[in-house]
N, C-alpha and C positions, 0 to 999 in steps of 0.2 A: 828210504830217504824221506824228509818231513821235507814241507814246502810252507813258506806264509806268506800273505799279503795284507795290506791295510787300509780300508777303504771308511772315510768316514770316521776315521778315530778310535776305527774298532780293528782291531788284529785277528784274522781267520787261519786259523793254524790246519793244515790237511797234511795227511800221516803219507800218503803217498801218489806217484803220480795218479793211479787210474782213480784216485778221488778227487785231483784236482778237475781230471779229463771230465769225469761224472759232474761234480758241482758248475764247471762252466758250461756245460752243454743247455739251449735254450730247454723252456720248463715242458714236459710231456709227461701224460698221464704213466706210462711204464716207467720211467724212469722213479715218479714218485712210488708207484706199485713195490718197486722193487726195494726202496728206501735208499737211493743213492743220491736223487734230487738235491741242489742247493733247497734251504727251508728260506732265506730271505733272497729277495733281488740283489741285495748289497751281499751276499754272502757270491754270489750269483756272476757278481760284475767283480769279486775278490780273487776270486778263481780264475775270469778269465783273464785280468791281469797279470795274474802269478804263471799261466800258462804262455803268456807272449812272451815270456822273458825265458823259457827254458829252452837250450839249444835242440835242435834238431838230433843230433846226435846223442842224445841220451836215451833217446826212443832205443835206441841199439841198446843201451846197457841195464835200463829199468824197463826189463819187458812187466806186460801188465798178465799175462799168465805164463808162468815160466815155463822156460825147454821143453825140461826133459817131462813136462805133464801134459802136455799137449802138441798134436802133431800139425793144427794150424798154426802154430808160433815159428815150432821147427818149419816148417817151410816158409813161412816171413825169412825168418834170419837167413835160413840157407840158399833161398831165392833172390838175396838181397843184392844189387848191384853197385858193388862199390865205387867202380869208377864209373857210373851215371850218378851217385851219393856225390863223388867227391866236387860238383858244379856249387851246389847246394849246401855245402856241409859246413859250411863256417855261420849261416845261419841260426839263430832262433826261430820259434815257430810265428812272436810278431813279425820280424822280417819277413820272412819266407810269405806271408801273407801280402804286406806292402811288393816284397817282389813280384807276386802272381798278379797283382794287378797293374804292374808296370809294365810300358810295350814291350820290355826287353822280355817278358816273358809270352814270346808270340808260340805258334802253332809248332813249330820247327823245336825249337828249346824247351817246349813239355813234353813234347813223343820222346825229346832226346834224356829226359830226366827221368822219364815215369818208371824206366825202372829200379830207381833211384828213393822212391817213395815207400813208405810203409804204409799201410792201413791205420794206424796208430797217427803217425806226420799229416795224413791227409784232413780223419777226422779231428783234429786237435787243430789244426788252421781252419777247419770249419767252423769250429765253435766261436771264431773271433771274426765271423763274416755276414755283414747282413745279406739279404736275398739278392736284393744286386750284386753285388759281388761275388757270389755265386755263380749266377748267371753269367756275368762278363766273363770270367775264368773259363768257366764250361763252355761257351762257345767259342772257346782259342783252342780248347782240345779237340782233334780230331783222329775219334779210331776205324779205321777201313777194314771190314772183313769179307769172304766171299765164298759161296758153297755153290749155285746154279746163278746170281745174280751179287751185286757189288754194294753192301750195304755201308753205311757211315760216311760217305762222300759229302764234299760242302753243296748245300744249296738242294739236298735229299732230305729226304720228312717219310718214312718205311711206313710197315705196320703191319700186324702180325693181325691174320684172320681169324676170328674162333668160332668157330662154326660148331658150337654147343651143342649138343641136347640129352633131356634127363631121362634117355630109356636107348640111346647111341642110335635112332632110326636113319635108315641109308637115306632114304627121303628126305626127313628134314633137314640134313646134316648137308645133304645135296644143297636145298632148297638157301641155305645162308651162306653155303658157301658161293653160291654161282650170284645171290646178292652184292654178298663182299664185293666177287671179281670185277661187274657190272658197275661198281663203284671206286675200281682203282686201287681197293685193295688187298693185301696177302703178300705183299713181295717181300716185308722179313720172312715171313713164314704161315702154311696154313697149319694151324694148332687145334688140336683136341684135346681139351679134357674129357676123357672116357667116365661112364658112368659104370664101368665095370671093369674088373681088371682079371676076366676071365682070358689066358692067351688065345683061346679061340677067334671068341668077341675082338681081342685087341688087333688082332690080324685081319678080320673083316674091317676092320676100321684102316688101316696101312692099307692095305689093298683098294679098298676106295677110294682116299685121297692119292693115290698114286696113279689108281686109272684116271682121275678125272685132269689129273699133272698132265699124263700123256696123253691124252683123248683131244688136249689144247698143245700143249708142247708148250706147256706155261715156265716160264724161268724164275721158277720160286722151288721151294723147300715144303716139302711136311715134318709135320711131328705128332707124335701121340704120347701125350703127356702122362704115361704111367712111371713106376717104379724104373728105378734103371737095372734092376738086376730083371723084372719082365722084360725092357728091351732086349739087356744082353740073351734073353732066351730066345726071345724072338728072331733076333742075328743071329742065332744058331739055325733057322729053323727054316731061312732065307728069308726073313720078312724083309719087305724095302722101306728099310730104314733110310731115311736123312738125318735128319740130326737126333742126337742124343739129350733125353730132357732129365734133369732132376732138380729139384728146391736144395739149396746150399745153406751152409748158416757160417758163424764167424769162429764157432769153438770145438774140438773136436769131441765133445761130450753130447752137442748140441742135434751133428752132422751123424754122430750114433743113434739119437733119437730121429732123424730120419732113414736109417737103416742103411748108412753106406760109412764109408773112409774114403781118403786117396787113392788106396790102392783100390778098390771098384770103381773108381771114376774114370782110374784108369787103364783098365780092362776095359770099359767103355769105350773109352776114346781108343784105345786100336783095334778094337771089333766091328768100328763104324767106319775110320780109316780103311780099313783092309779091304769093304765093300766098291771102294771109289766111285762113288757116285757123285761128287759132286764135278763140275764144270770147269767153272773159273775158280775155284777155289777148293781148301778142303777143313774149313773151318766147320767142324763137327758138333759143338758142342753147344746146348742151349739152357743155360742156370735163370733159378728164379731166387729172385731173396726177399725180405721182408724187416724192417725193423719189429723188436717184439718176438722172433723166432727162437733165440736161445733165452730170453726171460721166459717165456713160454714153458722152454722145456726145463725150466727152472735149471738150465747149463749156461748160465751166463757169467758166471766166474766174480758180481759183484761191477762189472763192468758196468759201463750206461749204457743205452740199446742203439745208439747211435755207434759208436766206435764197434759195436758186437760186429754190424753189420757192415761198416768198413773193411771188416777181415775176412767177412764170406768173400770179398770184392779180389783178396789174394788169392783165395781157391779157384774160383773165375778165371781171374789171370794167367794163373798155371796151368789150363788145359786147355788157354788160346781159343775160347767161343765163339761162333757166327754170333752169336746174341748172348745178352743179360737182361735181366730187368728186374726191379723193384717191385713190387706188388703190394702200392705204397699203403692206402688203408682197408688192404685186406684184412689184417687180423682182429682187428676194432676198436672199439673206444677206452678197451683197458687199458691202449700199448700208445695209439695217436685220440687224443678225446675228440676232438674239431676239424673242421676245414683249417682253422689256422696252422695247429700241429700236423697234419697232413699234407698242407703246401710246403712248409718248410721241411718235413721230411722230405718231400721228394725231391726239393732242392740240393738238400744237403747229399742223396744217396744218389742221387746223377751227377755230380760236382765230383767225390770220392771216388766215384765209379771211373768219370770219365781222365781225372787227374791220375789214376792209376794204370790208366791205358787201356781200360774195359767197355767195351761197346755196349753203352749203356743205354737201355730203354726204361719206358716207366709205363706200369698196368696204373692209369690213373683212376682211383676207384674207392670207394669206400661200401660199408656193411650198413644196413637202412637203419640200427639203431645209434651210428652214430651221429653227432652234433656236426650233421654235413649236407649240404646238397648239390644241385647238378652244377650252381654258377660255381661253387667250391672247384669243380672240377674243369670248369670250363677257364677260370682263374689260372690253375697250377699248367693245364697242357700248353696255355697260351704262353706262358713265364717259361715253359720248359721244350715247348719248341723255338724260344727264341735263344736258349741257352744248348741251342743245337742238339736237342735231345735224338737218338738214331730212330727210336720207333715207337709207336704206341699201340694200345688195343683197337680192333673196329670189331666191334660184334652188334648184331642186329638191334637198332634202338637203343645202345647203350646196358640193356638190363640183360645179364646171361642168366636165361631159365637152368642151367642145371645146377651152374655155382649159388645165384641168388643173391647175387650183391651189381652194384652198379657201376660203370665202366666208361668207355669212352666208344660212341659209335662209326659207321661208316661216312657219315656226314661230316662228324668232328674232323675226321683227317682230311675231306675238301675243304674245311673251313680253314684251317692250319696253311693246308695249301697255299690255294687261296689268297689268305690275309699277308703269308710273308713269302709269298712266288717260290716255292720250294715245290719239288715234283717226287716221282718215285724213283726208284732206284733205276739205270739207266736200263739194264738188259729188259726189266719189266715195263719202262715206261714205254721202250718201244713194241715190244706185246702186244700193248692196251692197244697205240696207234695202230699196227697190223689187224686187230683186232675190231675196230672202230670201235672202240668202247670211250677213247679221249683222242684229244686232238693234240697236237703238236705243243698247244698252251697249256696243256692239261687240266680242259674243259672237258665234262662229262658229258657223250652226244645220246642223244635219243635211241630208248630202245628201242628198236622195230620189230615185229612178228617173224619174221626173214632173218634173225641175225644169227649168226652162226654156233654162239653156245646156246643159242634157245634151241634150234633145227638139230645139232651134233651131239646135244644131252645124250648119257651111257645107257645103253637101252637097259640096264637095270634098274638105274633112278629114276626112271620115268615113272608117274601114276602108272598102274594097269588101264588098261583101255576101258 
């Protein structure tokens, strides 16, 4: 189906929808990369025109990679809820946009739509939103998940520990992680990125963060962010597993270049179920995404990298995660070139995320040679914790020595705090207080020599005498 608009006395003719989707999307370096970019602004502002005017429901009839070729689509369609659709459905995608930002579209009426929404609908009313309006949407969504503590509650601000290093030493790994805790954070989760993906190695790594869980009786989660076919070995093999990690993308050409389907995700997800370790909850599951990941794997189907990554947000969905999150400019300056193209990605991929009903976080962060730095970053968490974002990174200083790119620190998330009276998840915040690590306001108290994770450290992790 052809589409046109006319702006300016000029007629833009686009051959189909996922060209109109691609020319209205705001301008980034992948997009141009990959040659699907509008070439002028006014081609730019013709597209998004022509896209407020297309109903909602045509998303269902002009898929942008068909059926029977991919099994991301096939679960869009067959996942799709018609009667949460039918609220929505007489809309356009301009309406649909002036509605989200009407009161009528409070907290209560997007849980009850979202699954109602396509990856496709969500990003395609992003394209026609400036950052505010982002923002305002995304903090009316609110997604609730629970494994040992209650993440995405209002007036909560998480945050996932990562307790890095580039040789896996118990020592060091100890030493950030007991900074993290002393600073309030880790209650999304404590994370590893492993520097090897030896099963042996990755089991010393599970084993320590799980002693150091129970040595405190901390109500938080680990993860060891390897392969998910290692973890499934590893749940074979009794590792104490919590949650299940793998990087998702939007296509399933893309989700084969990172070496899984559906069907291993979901072998995962009831391999980690069947363990029942979690508490108050048994949301299992922890995806990472990226705009740029299926351009990347040159499996992007000609799509623009924004809508690719809307649809990793479907796969998300379907296996019901304690966490998500963006990993907004980790892949670098080919895919987001600037801070500017990085803030607005993360806007736009926690806005999709969280309009889809996915508990959505953002690793705010970029790679040293791109056109970015720390205010960059201090900009986007500030805009994206007030668009109710569920959690971000703390890692030591901000800088993780084993990945090598830059981040968001233990400080950031006091600041966050802090600035707009948000606390940690409740079962962790009262921890902290038993703990005297915060006070009731969730003020950070003085450490003392006497305090109890300095004195109760796992006599493994301790220096040798």
């Amino acid at each position: 189906m052809a589409y046109q608009h006319s702006v300016c006395a000029a007629t833009y003719l686009f051959s189909s929808l996922k060209e109109v989707m691609a020319k209205a999307a705001p301008a980034r370096s992948g997009d141009f990369l990959a040659g699907v970019a509008a070439e002028t602004y006014a081609e730019r502002m013709a597209a998004r025109m022509c896209l407020a005017t297309i109903p909602l429901k045509h998303f269902l009839e002009e898929l942008l990679i068909p059926y029977e070729a991919d099994e991301v689509s096939r679960l869009i369609v067959d996942s799709h809820d018609t009667r949460a659709f039918a609220e929505i459905s007489h809309l356009t995608v301009g309406d649909f946009r002036n509605w989200l930002l009407s009161d009528a579209a409070d907290s209560a009426a997007l849980k009850r739509i979202a699954p109602g929404i396509t990856p496709e609908m969500a990003a395609a009313v992003s394209k026609l939103m400036r950052n505010q309006d982002l923002i305002l949407v995304a903090a009316k969504c609110r997604v609730v998940t629970a494994f040992r503590d209650t993440i995405g509650l209002p007036g909560r601000l998480s945050s996932r520990l990562q307790p890095n290093h580039p040789t896996d030493d118990a020592q060091g790994i100890a030493a950030s992680m007991l900074d993290g805790l002393l600073y309030g954070a880790g209650d999304a989760v404590i994370g590893i990125n492993p520097a090897s993906d030896s099963l042996p190695a990755l089991m010393q790594l599970y084993d320590l963060v799980d002693e150091v869980i129970n040595q405190y009786n901390i109500p938080t989660q680990s993860c060891i962010l390897t392969h998910v076919t290692n973890q499934i070995k590893l749940m074979e093999k009794s590792a104490p597993v919590d949650l299940v990690f793998q990087s998702i993308a939007g296509t399933e050409q893309a989700n084969k270049g990172f070496g899984i389907n559906l069907e291993i995700l979901r072998e995962a997800q009831q391999a980690a179920l069947s363990l029942r370790r979690g508490t108050v909850g048994n949301n299992v599951m922890y995806f990472e995404t990226g705009q740029g990941s299926a351009l990347s794997a040159n499996a992007h189907h000609g799509i623009d990298q924004q809508t690719c990554e809307a649809r990793a947000y479907a796969v998300a969905r379907h296996f019901s995660p304690l966490l998500t999150n963006t990993v907004v400019g980790f892949i670098g300056p080919e895919y987001l070139f600037d801070g500017k193209q990085i803030i607005r990605a993360g806007l736009e991929d926690h806005f999709c995320g969280k309009l889809l009903g996915v508990p959505m976080g953002c690793d705010v962060c970029y790679t040293n040679h791109a056109e970015v730095d720390q205010d960059d970053m201090d900009t986007l968490m500030t805009l994206l914790a007030n668009a109710g974002v569920t959690y971000i990174m703390g890692v030591p200083g901000a800088d993780d020595i084993m990945l090598n790119y830059q981040t968001t620190s233990f400080h950031d998330i006091l600041y966050l705090r802090k600035l707009l009276g948000l606390h940690a998840a409740p079962e962790f915040e009262k921890w902290l207080m038993t703990m005297h690590i915060m006070d009731g306001k969730g003020q950070v108290l003085p450490v003392t020599q006497n305090h109890g994770m300095l004195t109760n450290m796992p006599r493994k992790l301790l220096p040798p005498p």
